[in-house]
C-alpha positions in Angstrom: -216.2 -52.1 -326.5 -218.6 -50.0 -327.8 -219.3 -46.0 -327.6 -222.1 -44.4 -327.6 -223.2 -40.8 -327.4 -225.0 -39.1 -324.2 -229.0 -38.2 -324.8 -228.7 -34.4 -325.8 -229.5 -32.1 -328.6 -226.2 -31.3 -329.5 -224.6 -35.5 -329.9 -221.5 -33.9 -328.6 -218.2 -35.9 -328.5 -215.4 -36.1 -325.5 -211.5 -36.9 -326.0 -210.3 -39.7 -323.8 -206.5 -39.2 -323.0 -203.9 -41.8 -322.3 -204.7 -42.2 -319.2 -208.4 -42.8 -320.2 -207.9 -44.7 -322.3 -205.8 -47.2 -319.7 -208.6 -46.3 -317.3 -211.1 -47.7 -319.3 -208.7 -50.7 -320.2 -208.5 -51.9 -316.6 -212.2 -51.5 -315.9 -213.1 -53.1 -319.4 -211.3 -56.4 -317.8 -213.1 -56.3 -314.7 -216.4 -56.0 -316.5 -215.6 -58.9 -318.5 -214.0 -60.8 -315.3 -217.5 -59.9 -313.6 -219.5 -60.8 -317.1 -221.5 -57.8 -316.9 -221.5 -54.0 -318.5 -220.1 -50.9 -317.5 -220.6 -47.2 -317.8 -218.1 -44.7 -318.1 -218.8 -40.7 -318.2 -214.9 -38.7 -319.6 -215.0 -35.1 -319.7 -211.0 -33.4 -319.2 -208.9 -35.4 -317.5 -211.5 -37.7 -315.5 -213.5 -40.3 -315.9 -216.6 -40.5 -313.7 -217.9 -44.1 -313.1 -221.2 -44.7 -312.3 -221.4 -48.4 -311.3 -218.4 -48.4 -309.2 -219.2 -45.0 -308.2 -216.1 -43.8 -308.6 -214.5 -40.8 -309.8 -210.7 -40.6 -311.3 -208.5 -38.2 -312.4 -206.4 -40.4 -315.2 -205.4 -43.2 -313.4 -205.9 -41.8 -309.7 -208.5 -42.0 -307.9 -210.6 -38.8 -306.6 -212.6 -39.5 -302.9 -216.0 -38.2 -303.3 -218.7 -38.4 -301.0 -221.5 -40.2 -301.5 -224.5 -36.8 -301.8 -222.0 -35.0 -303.9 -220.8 -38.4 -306.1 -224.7 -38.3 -306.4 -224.9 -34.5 -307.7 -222.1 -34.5 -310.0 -223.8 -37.6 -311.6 -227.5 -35.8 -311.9 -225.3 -32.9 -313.5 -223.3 -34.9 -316.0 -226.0 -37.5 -316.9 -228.2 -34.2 -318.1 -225.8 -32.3 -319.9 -228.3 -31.3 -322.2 -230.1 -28.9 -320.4 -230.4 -26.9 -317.4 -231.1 -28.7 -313.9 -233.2 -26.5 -311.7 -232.9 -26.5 -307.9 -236.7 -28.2 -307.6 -234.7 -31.0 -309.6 -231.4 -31.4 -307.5 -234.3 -31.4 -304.2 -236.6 -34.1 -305.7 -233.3 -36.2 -306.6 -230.2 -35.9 -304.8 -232.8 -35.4 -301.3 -235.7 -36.8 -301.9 -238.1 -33.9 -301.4 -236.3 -32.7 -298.2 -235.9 -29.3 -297.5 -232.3 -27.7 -298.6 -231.4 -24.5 -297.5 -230.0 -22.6 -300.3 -226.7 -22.3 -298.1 -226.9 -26.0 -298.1 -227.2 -26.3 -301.9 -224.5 -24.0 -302.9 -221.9 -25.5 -300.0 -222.8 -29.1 -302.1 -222.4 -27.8 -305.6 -219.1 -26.1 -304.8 -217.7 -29.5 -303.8 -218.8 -31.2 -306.6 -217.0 -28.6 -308.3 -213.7 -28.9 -306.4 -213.5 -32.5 -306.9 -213.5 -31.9 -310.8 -211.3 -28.7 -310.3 -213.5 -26.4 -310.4 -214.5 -23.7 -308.4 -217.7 -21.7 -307.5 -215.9 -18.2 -309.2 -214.0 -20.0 -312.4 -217.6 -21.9 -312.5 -215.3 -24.0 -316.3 -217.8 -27.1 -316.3 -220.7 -26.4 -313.5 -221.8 -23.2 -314.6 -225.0 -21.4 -312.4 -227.3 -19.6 -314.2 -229.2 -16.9 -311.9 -232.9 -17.6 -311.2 -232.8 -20.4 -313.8 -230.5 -23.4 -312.1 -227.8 -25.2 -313.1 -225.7 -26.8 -316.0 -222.6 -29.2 -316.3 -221.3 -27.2 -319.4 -218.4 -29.7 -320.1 -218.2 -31.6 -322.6 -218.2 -35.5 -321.8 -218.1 -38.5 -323.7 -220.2 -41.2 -323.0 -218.5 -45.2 -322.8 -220.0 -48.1 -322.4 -218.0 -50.7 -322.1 -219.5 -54.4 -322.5 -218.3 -57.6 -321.2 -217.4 -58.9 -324.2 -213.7 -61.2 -323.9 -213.1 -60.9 -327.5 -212.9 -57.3 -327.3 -211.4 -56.9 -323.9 -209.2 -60.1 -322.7 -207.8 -60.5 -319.2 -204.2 -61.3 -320.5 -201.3 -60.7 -317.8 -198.7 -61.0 -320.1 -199.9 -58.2 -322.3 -198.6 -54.3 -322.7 -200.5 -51.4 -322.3 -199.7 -50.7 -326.0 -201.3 -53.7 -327.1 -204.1 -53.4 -325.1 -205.1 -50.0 -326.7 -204.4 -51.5 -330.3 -206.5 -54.3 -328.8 -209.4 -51.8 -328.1 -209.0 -50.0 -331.1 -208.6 -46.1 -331.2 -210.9 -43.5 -330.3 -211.7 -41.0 -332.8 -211.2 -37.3 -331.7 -214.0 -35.1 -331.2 -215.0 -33.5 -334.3 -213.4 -30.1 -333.6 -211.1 -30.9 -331.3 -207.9 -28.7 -330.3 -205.1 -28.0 -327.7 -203.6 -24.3 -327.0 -200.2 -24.8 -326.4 -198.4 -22.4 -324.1 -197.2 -19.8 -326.0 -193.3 -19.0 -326.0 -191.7 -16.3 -324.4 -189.5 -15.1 -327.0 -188.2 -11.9 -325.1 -188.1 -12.9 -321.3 -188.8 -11.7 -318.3 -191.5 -12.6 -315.7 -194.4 -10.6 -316.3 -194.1 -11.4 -320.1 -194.1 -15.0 -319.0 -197.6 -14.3 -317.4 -198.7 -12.1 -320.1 -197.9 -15.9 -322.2 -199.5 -18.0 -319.8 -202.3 -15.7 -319.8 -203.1 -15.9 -323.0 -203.4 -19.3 -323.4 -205.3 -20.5 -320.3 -208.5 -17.0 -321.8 -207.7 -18.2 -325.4 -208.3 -22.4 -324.4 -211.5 -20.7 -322.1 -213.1 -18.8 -324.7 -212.5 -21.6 -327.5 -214.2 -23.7 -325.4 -217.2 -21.6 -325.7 -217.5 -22.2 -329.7 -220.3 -24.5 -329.8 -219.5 -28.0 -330.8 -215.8 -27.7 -329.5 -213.8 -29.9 -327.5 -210.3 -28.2 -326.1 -208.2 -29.9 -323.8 -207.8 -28.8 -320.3 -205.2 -26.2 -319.9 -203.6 -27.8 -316.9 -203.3 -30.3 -319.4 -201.3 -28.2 -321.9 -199.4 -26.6 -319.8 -197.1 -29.8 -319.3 -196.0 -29.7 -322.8 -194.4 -25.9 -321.8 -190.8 -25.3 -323.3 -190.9 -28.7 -324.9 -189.7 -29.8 -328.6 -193.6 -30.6 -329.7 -194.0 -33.4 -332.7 -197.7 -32.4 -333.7 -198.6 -35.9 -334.9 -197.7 -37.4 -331.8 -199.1 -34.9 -329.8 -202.8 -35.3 -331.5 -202.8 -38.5 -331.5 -201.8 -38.7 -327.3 -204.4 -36.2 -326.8 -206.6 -37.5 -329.0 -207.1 -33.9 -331.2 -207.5 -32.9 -334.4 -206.0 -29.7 -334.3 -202.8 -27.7 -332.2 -202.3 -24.1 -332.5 -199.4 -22.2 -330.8 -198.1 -19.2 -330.7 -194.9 -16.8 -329.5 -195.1 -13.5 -327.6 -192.2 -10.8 -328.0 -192.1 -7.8 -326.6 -189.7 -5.1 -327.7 -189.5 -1.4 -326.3 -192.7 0.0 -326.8 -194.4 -2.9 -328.6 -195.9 -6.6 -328.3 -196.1 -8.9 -331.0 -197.8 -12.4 -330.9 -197.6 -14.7 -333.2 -200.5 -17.6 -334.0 -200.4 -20.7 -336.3 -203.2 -22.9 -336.3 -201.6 -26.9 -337.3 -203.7 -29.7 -338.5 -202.2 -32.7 -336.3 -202.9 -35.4 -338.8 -201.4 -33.9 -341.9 -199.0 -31.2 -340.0 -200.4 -28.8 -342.3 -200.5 -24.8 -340.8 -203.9 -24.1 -342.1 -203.7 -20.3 -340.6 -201.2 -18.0 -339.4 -201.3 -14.6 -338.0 -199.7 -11.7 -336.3 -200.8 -9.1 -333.6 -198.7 -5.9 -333.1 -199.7 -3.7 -330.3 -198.2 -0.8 -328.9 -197.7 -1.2 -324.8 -200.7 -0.4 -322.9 -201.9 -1.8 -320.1 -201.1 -5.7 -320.6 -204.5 -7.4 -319.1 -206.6 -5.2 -321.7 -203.9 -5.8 -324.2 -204.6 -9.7 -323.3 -208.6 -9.6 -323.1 -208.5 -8.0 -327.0 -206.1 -10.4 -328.2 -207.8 -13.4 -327.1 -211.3 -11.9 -328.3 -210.1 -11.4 -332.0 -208.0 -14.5 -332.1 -211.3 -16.5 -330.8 -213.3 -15.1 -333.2 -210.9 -15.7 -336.5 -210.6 -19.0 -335.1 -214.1 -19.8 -334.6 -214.3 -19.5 -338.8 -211.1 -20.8 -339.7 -211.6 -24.4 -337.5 -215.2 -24.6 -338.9 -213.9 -24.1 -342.5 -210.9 -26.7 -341.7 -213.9 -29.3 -340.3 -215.8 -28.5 -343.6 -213.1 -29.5 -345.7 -212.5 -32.7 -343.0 -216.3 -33.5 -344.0 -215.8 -33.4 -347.7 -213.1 -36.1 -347.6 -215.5 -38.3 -344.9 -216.6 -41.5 -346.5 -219.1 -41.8 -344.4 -220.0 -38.3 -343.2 -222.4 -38.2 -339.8 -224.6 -35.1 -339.1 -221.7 -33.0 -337.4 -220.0 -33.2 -340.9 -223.0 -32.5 -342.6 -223.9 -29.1 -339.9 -220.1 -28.0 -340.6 -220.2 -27.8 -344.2 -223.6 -26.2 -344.0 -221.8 -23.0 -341.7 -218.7 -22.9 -343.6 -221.2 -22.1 -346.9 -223.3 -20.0 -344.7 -220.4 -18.3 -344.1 -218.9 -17.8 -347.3 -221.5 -14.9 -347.9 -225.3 -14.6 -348.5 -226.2 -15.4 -352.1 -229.2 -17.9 -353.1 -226.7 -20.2 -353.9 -225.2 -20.5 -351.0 -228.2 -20.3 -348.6 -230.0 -23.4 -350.7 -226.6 -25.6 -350.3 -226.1 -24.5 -346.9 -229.9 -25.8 -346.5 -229.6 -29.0 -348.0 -226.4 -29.6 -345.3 -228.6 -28.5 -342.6 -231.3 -30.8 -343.8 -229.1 -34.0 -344.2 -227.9 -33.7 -340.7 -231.9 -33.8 -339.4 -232.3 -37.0 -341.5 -229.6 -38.7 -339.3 -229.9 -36.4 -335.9 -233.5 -34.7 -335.9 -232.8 -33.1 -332.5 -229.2 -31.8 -333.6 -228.8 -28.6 -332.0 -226.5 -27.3 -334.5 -228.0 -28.1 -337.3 -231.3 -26.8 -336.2 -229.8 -23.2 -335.2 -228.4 -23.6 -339.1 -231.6 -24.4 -340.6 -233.3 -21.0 -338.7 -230.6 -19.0 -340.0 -231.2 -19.9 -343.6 -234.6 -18.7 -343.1 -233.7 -15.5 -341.7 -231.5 -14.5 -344.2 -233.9 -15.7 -346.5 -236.5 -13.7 -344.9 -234.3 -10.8 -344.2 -232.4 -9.9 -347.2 -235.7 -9.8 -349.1 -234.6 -13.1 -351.4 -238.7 -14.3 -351.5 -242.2 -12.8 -351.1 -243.6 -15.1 -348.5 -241.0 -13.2 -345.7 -243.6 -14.6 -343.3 -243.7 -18.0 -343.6 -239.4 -17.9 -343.4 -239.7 -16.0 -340.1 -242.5 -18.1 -338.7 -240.3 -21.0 -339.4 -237.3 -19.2 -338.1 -239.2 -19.2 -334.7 -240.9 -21.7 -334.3 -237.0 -24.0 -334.9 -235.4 -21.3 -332.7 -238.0 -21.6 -329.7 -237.4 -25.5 -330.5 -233.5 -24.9 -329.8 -233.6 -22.7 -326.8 -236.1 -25.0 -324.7 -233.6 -28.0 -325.3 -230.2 -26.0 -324.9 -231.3 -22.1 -322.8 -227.4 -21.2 -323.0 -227.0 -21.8 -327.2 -225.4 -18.1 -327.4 -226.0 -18.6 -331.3 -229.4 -19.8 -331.1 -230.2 -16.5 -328.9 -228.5 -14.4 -331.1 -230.6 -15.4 -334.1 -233.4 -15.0 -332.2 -232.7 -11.4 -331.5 -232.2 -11.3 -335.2 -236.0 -12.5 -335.6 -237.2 -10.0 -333.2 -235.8 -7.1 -334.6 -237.5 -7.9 -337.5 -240.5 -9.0 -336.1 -241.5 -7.3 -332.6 -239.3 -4.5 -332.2 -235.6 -3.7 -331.2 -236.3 -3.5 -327.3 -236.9 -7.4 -327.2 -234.0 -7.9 -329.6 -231.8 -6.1 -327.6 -232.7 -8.5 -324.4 -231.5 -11.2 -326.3 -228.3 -10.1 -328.3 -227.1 -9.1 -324.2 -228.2 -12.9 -323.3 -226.2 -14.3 -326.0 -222.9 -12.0 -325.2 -223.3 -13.1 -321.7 -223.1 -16.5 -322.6 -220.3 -16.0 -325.3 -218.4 -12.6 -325.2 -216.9 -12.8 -328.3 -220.0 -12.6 -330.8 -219.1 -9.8 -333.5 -222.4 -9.9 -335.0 -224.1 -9.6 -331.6 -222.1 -6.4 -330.9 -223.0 -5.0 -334.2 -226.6 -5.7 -334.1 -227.5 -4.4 -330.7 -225.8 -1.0 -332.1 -227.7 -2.0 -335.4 -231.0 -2.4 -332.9 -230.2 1.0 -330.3 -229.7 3.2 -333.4 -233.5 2.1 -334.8 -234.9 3.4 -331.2 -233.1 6.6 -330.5 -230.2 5.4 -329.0 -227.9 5.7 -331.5 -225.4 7.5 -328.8 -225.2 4.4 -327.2 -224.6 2.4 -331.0 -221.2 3.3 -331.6 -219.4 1.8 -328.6 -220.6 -1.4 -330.0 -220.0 -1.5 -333.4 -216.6 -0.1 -332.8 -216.4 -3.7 -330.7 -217.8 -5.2 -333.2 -214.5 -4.2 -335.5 -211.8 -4.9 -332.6 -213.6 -8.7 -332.3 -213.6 -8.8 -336.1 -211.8 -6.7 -338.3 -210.6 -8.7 -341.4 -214.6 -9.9 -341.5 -216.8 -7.3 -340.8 -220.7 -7.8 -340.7 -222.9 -6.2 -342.7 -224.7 -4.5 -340.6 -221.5 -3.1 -339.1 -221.0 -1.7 -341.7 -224.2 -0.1 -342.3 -224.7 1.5 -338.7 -220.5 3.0 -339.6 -221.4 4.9 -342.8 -223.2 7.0 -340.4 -220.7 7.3 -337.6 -217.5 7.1 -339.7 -217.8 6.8 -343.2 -214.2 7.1 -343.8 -214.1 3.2 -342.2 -216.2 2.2 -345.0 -213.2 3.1 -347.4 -210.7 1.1 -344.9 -212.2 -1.6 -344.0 -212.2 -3.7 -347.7 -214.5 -6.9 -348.8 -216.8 -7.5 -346.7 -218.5 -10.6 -345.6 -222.6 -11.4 -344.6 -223.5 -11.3 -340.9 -223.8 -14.8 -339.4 -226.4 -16.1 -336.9 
């Protein structure tokens, strides 16, 4: 057998599960039986086949019709970028006229086959006046009929068969939320639990380059004795975090350890206490901050992954270049962080991450006045980030920086347009927040600035950016004092 990654910018990697993994066993035989090659397309808990044009969920199989088997495969097979309605016409119709009715009534049943639904829009996602994305991510298979890799034996077990067929590796950043424990009972704590880990697996999800498994998925493992070695390598992860929720008489706690499911190492740990308020909001700010310290702690974990790689690929390379980025802005950093970026273009020139990295160099460059030729950093700056956005238009990052560049460049209106774009693709940005207060305080509307900074310190408070910072000495400079080290702004 042999795997190969879909076409795309961003080379990005699927689990398989158990059942995958025995899906693709049984169709690896009949491929070999039939002497001829076969493609398989995983994303959650499905695999979506496109020469028996069938679609299962594990083992089972899902009936699909033929126009929406059709759709879901146009969607899937370009992952990479956004499919516009003229596209879905000329392909899935032929040039016919659709109705928009017609369109929509299609794409929601694509979407319920694979679980989804028009409102939760978790792997179709519409994006207004622009079309439409499968924002999964899916692993690409292709299995070949080759008997000495995949034998028709009766006799053997299915546990010999996958040793047979040798493991998959996980996804680079790869993680499960377990549900976390309800530590003081009751019902509505138990959905204040439950809540938190299906927003928390949801907004993880959003980190670029991350793979989390499904939460109906997760959810099976509730109120069991968990073995985190066993559980990674079932789900095929390279990390677990859980958590515990306790409420007392005017307060909520919750608990969060992030577990390395190779070594069973905790690599971070933290605590939230909150006095009662309204639970939902209580739930929506928890999730937000936890997102966001994960979203640094995971990419510093991969780094450190990288370092012991033998044979590091450009995702190891494009992780090791953000954990330095992140480390802080000094010249030192910035030129290592560089090089990383660099080394992942040698092997993967149209990696999306590493790109996004490279244009971030030179805008800090360019920004924190480190050379003379300011210029030729931002022209660079653009011209990768233009690059980025017409192969991925929803890289929240990659718009992010961009409004970086145009606050710099052609003014804080335009800036603001795309610090909202990249919050409405991921929420959770800190140094989106801050800037567009960073950008409304430069034209007048510094009214309007402190609402997000203050956002910017609930999303990030133990890592404040910068230019945070800078807008808070002049709306509270008593923060300033409270807040300790701080750390660069990241693009």
């Amino acid at each position: 057998m042999s795997v190969t990654l879909p076409k795309g910018a961003n080379k990005r990697h699927r689990l398989a599960s158990s059942d995958h993994l025995e899906y693709i066993a049984n169709a690896g035989r009949s491929a070999a039986t039939q002497g001829i090659g076969s493609l398989r397309y995983l994303f959650e808990e499905y695999a979506f086949d496109t020469d028996r044009r069938e679609l299962h969920r594990g083992s089972e199989l899902v009936p699909t019709s033929p126009q929406v088997f059709d759709l879901l495969g146009y969607l899937i097979q370009n992952s990479h970028r956004v499919v516009s309605k003229d596209d879905l016409v000329q392909t899935i119709w032929k040039g016919r006229i659709v109705s928009d009715a017609a369109l929509t009534t299609r794409l929601n049943a694509a979407r319920s086959v694979i679980g989804d639904s028009g409102e939760e829009q978790r792997l179709i996602k519409t994006l207004p006046r622009k079309g439409f994305r499968f924002i999964g991510l899916v692993r690409e298979i292709c299995l070949l009929a080759d008997a000495a890799a995949i034998r028709d034996t009766a006799t053997s077990t299915k546990r010999a068969e996958r040793a047979r067929l040798g493991p998959l590796s996980p996804a680079h950043l790869s993680i499960v939320v377990l549900p976390f424990a309800n530590l003081g009972g009751g019902l509505q704590q138990d959905y204040f639990a439950e809540g938190i880990t299906e927003s928390l697996t949801t907004d993880l999800s959003r980190i670029d380059g991350t793979f989390v498994i499904a939460c109906n998925t997760a959810l099976t493992f509730k109120g069991k004795a968990i073995d985190v070695q066993q559980l990674g390598r079932e789900l095929n992860v390279n990390y677990v975090l859980e958590g515990s929720v306790q409420r007392g008489a005017s307060r909520l706690r919750v608990n969060v350890q992030l577990i390395d499911a190779e070594t069973r190492a905790h690599l971070w740990a933290d605590r939230f206490d909150k006095p009662m308020t309204d639970l939902l909001e209580m739930q929506d700010e928890i999730v937000a901050t936890l997102a966001n310290a994960l979203d640094a702690q995971l990419i510093e974990a991969e780094a450190h992954r990288a370092e012991r790689s033998p044979h590091p690929d450009a995702i190891d390379f494009c992780f090791q270049g953000r954990h330095l980025r992140n480390k802080g802005i000094t010249s030192e950093n910035l030129a290592q962080a560089r090089c990383f970026f660099e080394r992942a273009l040698e092997l993967d020139p149209a990696n999306i991450e590493a790109l996004v990295g490279k244009a971030s160099i030179d805008l800090s460059t360019a920004t924190t006045f480190m050379v003379d030729d300011r210029d030729a950093h931002f022209a660079a700056a653009e011209a990768t980030l233009i690059k980025v956005l017409s192969m991925a238009p929803s890289h929240a990052r990659a718009h992010m920086s961009f409004g970086i560049l145009r606050l710099f460049t052609r003014g804080a209106t335009q800036a603001i347009g795309e610090f909202e774009q990249a919050l409405a693709l991921d929420r959770n940005l800190a140094t989106a927040h801050a800037m567009i207060g960073f950008a409304k305080a430069f034209i007048g509307r510094g009214a309007e600035s402190e609402a997000h900074i203050q956002q910017a310190f609930r999303l990030s408070p133990r890592r404040l950016p910068v230019d945070a910072l800078a807008w808070c000495r002049q709306i509270d400079p008593g923060r300033r004092r409270r807040s300790g080290r701080l750390a660069a702004p990241v693009p």
